[in-house]
Structure formats: C-alpha cells, structure tokens
C-alpha positions in Angstrom: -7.9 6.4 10.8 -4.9 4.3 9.6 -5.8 0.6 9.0 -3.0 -1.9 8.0 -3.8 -5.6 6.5 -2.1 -8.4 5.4 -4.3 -9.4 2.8 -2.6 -12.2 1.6 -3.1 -11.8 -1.7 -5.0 -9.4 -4.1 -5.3 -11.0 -7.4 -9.2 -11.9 -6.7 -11.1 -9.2 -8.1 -14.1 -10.4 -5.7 -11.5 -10.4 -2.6 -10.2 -7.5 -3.9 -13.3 -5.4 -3.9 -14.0 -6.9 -0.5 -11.3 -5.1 0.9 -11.5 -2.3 -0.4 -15.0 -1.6 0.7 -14.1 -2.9 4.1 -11.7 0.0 4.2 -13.4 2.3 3.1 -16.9 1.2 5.7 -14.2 0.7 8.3 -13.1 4.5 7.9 -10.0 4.1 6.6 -8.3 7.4 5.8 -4.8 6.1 5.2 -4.9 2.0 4.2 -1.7 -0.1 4.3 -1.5 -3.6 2.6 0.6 -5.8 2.2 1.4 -9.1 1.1 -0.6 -7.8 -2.5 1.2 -10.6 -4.6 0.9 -8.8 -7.6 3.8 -9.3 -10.4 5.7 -6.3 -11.7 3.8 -5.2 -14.5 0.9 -7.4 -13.6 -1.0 -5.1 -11.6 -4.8 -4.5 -12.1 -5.7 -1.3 -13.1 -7.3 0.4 -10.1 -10.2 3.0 -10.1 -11.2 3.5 -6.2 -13.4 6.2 -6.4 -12.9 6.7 -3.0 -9.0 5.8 -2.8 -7.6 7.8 -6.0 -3.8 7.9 -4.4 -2.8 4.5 -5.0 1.0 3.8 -4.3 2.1 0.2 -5.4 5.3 -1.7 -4.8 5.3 -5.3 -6.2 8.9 -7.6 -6.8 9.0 -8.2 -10.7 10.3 -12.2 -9.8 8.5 -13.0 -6.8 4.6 -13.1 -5.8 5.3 -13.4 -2.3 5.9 -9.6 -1.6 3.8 -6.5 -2.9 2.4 -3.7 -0.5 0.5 -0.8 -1.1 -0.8 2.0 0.2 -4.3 4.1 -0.3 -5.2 7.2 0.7 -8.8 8.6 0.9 -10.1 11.1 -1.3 -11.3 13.0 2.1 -7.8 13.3 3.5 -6.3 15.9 1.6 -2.8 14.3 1.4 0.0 16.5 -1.1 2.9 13.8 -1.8 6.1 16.2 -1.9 9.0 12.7 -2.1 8.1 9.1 -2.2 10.3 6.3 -2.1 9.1 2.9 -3.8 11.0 -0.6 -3.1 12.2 -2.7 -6.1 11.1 -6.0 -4.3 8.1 -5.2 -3.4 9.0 -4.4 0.4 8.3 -1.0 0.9 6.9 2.5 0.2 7.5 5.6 2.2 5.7 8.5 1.6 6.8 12.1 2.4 4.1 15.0 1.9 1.8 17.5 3.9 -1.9 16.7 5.4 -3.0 20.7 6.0 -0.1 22.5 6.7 1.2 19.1 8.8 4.4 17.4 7.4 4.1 14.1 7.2 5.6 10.4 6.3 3.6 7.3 5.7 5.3 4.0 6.1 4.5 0.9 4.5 6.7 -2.3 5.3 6.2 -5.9 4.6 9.4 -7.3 6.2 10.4 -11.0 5.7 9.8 -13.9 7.9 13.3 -14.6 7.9 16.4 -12.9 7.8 15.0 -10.0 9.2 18.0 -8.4 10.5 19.8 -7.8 7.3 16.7 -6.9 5.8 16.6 -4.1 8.5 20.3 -2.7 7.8 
C-alpha cells in the first residue's frame, strides 16, 4: 500500500511519532510526505525500525517545503538511481521491488506558479 500525506509539518517529535505509527498501522509499504518543514541540515535523526529507507528532501532557506519518502522494511525495495530536489520539492526514486523495475515519485508542487514549476 502507497499512502501519501501532507503532514504539514514534522518538527513535533510527538506529531511526528504519530505519523509514523499511523503509517505503519495503516499498512503503509511505500509512505510519501510532504510539506516536512524541516531546514537543510536541521533534520532529526530518524531511526524507524520499521521504515529504515528514509529519503529526505528539505530547502536549506525555506520551511515551507520538505518531502520525504519511507519505505517499509517488508518491501524489499533495491534503490539503483535517485534523484533529490535542492528546494525541497521532490525525490524520485529509481530501483527494483523483486525482479520489478520501478520509480517512486514524491512531489510537493507550489500553490502558485505551478506551471513553471512543472517545465
């Protein structure tokens, strides 16, 4: 199961934990957040025993931004390319799940000014 959240902010510890177990309970295989609002450099060091891929992509000026994306310790995801956003926008992912090529997405586009965001 994929689940994707705007969490609208991860810098709670309590919120944070929250989620996470929500995820997990929920049955999430492949989580994508975003909104995180963690700083470049200011992210909390994670230890999900049952997310231990964590991919992270936060803007080093803004708060506003940040996504990331988990993947369960039962999926047994190999990463072969990934491809992390600067501003905290994006991740893709490129890899294998069994002998399945596959690419995870993870976009937080902006309210405004979409359209140039998108070219």
């Amino acid at each position: 199961m994929v689940i994707s959240y705007n969490v609208n902010g991860l810098n709670e510890p309590i919120k944070r934990s929250q989620i996470f177990r929500q995820c997990n309970k929920l049955g999430g295989k492949i989580v994508l957040l975003q909104e995180t609002h963690f700083k470049e450099g200011h992210t909390p060091h994670l230890s999900l025993r049952h997310y231990p891929q964590i991919y992270t992509s936060n803007n080093p000026q803004k708060k506003a931004t940040g996504v990331m994306t988990l993947i369960h310790k039962d999926l047994p995801f190999q990463l072969r390319e990934k491809l992390i956003d600067e501003e905290g926008r994006f991740i893709f992912l490129k890899g294998q799940i069994a002998k399945m090529k596959v690419t995870i997405t993870n976009v937080y586009a902006p309210n405004q000014a979409q359209l140039p965001f998108l070219h």
